[in-house]
PAMI-828768 format. One line per 3 residues: their letters; for each residue x, y, z of N, C-alpha, C, CB. Coordinates in steps of 0.02 Angstrom, whole numbers, always signed. Glycine has a CB too. Layout:
REM PAMI-828768
a) X,Y,Z,X,Y,Z,X,Y,Z,X,Y,Z | ...
REM end
This chain:
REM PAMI-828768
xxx) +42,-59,+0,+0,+0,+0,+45,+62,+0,-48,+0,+61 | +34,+137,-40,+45,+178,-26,+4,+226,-9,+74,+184,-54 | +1,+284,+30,-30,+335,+42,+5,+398,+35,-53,+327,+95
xxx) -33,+435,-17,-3,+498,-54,-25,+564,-11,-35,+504,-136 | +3,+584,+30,-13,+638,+69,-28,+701,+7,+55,+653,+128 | +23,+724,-23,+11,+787,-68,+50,+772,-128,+35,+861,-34
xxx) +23,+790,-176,+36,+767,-263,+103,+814,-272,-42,+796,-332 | +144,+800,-316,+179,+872,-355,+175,+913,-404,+224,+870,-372 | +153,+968,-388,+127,+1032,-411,+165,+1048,-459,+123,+1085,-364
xxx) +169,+1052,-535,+190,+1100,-563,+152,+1120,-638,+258,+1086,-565 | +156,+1157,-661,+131,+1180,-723,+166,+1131,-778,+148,+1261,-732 | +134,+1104,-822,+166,+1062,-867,+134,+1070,-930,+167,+993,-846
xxx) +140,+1043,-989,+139,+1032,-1065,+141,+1078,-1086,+96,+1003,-1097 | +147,+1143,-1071,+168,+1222,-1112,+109,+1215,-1144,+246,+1235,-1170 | +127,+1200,-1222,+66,+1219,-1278,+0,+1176,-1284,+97,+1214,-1353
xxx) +2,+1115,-1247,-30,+1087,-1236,-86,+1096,-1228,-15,+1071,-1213 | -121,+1172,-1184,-162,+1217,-1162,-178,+1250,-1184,-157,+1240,-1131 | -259,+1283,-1180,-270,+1361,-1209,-248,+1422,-1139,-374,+1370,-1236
xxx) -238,+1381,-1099,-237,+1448,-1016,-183,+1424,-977,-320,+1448,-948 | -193,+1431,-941,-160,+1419,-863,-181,+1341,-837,-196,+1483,-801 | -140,+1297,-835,-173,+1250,-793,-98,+1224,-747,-219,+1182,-846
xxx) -125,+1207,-701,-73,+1174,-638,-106,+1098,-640,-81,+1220,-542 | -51,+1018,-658,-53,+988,-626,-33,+950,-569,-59,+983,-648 | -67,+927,-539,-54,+909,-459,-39,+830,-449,-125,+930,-411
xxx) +18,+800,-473,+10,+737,-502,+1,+689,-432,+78,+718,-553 | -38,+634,-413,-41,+619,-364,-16,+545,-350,-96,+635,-351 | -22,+530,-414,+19,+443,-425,+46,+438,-485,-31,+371,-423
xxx) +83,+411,-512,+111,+410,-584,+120,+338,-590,+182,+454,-598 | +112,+299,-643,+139,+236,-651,+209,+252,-655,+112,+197,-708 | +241,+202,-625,+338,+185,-637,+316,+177,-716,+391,+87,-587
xxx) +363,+206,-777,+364,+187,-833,+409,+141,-868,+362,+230,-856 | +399,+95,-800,+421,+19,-820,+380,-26,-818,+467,-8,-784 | +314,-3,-795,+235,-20,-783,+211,-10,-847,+192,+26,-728
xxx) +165,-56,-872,+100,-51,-945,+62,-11,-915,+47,-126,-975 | +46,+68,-894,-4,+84,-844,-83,+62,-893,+8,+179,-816 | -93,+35,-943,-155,-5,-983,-162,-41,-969,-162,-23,-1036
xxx) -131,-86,-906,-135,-144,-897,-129,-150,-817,-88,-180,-939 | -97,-106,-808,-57,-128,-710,-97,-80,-668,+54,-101,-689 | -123,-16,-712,-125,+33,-663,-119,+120,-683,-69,+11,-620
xxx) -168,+149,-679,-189,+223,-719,-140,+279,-672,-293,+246,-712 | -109,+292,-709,-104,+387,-678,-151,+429,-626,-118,+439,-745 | -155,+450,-609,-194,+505,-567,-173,+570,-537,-215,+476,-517
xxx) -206,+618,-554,-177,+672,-544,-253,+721,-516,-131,+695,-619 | -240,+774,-519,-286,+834,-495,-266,+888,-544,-274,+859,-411 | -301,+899,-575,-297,+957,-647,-342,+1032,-623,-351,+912,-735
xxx) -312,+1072,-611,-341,+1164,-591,-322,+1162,-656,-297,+1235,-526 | -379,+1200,-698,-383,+1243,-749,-415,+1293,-733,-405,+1221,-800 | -368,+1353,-743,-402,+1427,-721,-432,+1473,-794,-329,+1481,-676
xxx) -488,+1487,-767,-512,+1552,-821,-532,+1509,-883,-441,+1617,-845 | -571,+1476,-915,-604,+1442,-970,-523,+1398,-1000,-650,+1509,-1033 | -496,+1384,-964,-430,+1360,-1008,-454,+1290,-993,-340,+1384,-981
xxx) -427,+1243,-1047,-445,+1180,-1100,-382,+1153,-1127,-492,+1205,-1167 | -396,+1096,-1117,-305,+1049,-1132,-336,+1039,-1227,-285,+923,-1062 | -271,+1037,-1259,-308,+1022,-1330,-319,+956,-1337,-270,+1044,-1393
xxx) -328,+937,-1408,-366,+859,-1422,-320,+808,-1396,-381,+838,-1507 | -354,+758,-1374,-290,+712,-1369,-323,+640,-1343,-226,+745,-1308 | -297,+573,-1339,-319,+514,-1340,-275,+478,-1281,-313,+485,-1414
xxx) -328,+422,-1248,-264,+377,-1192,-287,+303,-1217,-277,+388,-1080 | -236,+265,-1239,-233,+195,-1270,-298,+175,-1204,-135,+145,-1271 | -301,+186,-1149,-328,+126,-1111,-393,+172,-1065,-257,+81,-1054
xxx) -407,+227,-1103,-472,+274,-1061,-442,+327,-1034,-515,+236,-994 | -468,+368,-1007,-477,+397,-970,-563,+436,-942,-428,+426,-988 | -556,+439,-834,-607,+456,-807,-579,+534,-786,-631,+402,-752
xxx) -641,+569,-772,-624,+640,-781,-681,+632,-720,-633,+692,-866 | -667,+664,-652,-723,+691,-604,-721,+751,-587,-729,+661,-546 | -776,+789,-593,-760,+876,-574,-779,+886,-505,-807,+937,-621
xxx) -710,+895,-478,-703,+905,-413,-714,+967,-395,-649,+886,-392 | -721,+1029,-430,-767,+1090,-398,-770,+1119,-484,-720,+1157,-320 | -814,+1183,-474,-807,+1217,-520,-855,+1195,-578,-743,+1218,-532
xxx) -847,+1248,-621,-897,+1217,-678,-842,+1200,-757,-971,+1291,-699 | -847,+1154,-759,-826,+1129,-817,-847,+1082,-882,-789,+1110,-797 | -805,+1077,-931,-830,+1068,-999,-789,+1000,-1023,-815,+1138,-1049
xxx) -818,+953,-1063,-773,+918,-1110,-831,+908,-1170,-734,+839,-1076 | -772,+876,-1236,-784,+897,-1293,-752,+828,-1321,-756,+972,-1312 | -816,+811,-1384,-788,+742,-1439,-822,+770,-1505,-825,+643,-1417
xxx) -782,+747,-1550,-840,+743,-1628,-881,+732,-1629,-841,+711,-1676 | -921,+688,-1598,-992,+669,-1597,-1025,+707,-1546,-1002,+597,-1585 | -1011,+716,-1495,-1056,+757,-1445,-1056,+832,-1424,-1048,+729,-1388
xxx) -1009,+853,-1469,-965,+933,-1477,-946,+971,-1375,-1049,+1011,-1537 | -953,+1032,-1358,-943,+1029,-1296,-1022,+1012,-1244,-906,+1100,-1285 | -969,+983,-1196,-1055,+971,-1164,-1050,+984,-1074,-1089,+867,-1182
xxx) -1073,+1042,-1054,-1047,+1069,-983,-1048,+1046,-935,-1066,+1113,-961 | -999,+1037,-861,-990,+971,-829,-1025,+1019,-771,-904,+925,-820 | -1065,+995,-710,-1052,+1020,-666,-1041,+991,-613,-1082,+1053,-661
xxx) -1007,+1028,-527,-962,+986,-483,-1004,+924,-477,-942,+1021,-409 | -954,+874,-469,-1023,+789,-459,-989,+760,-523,-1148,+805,-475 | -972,+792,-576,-1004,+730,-644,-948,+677,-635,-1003,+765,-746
xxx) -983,+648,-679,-894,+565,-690,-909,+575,-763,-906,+435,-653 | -873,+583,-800,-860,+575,-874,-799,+484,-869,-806,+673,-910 | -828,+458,-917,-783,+390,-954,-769,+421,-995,-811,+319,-980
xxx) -713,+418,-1013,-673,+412,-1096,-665,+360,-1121,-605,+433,-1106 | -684,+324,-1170,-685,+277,-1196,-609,+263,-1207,-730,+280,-1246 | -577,+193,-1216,-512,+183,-1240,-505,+218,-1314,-496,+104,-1239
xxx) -445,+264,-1335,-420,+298,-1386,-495,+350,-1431,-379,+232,-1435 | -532,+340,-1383,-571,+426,-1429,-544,+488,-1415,-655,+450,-1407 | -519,+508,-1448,-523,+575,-1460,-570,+642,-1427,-535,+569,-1517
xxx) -527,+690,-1363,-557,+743,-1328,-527,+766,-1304,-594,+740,-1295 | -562,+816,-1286,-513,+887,-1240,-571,+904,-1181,-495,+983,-1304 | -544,+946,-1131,-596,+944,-1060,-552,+1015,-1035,-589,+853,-991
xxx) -609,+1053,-998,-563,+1114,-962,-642,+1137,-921,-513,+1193,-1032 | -592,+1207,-919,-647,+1249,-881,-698,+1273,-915,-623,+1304,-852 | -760,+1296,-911,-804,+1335,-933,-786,+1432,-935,-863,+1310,-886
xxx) -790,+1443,-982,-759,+1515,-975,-784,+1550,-929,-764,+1556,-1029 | -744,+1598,-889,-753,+1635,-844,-759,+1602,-763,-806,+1669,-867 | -735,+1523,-762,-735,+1489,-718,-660,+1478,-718,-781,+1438,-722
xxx) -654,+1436,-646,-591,+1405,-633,-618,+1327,-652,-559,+1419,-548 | -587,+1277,-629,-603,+1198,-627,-558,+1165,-610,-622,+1167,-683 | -595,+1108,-553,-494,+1068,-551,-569,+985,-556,-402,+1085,-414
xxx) -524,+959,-623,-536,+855,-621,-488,+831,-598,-542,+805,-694 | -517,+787,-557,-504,+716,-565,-473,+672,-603,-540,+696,-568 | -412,+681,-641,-414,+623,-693,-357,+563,-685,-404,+658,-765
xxx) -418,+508,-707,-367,+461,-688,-382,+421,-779,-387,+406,-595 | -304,+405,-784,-279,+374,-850,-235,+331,-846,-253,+414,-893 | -240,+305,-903,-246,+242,-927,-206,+224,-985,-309,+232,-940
xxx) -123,+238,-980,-77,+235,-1040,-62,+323,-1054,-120,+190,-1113 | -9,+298,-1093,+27,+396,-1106,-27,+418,-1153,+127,+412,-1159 | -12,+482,-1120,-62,+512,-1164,-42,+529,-1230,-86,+568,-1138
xxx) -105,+528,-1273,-60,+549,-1355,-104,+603,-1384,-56,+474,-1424 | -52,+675,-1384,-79,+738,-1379,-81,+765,-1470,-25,+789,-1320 | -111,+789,-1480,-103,+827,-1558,-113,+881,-1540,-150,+812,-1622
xxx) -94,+949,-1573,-71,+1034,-1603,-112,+1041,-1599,-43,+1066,-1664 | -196,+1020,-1603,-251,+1058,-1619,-298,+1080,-1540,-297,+1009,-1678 | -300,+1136,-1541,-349,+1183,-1502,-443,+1160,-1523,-323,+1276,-1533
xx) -470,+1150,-1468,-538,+1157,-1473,-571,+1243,-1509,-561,+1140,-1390 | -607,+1219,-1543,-636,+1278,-1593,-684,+1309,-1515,-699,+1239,-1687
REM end
């Protein structure tokens, strides 16, 4: 067993983002681990001010819980669709989405994943 008192805080993927976001990583698979197979990532994601990670896919899912705030995620088929505190979003294994704040809000998820993430250049319209 481990018990994670406090995650490590830092701002990460630069362009990755449309805003400001801090993640708060709280477990990481060893990446000597299949985390698709052994065991998901987990972290705590603050996105401040309507900021939104761009498109991007996890071989093995990813769950998104909005732990305060009002927030958003977004697919081709369901375009954006607004979260509020409470929701559980599934990500299906390798679909394609992006998730953030609702503009003029802050937001911090929940997310726990499921293999590296695989990010593409493109910004939500």
């Amino acid at each position: 067993m481990e018990v994670v008192v406090e995650g490590d805080k830092s701002v990460v993927y630069g362009g990755r983002f449309t805003g400001r976001v801090v993640l708060e990583m709280m477990h990481a698979t060893p990446p000597e681990i299949d985390a698709g197979v052994e065991g998901p990532d987990t972290a705590l994601v603050h996105f401040e001010d309507g900021a939104v990670t761009f498109w991007h896919s996890h071989p093995g899912g990813q769950q998104l819980y909005v732990v305060s705030g009002d927030a958003r995620v977004g697919t081709e088929a369901d375009g954006e669709v607004p979260l509020a505190t409470g929701t559980l979003v599934v990500c299906p294994a390798d679909e394609p989405h992006w998730h953030g704040a609702m503009p003029g809000c802050d937001t911090t998820l929940l997310a726990i994943t499921w293999g590296t993430t695989r990010w593409t250049d493109r910004a939500p319209v």
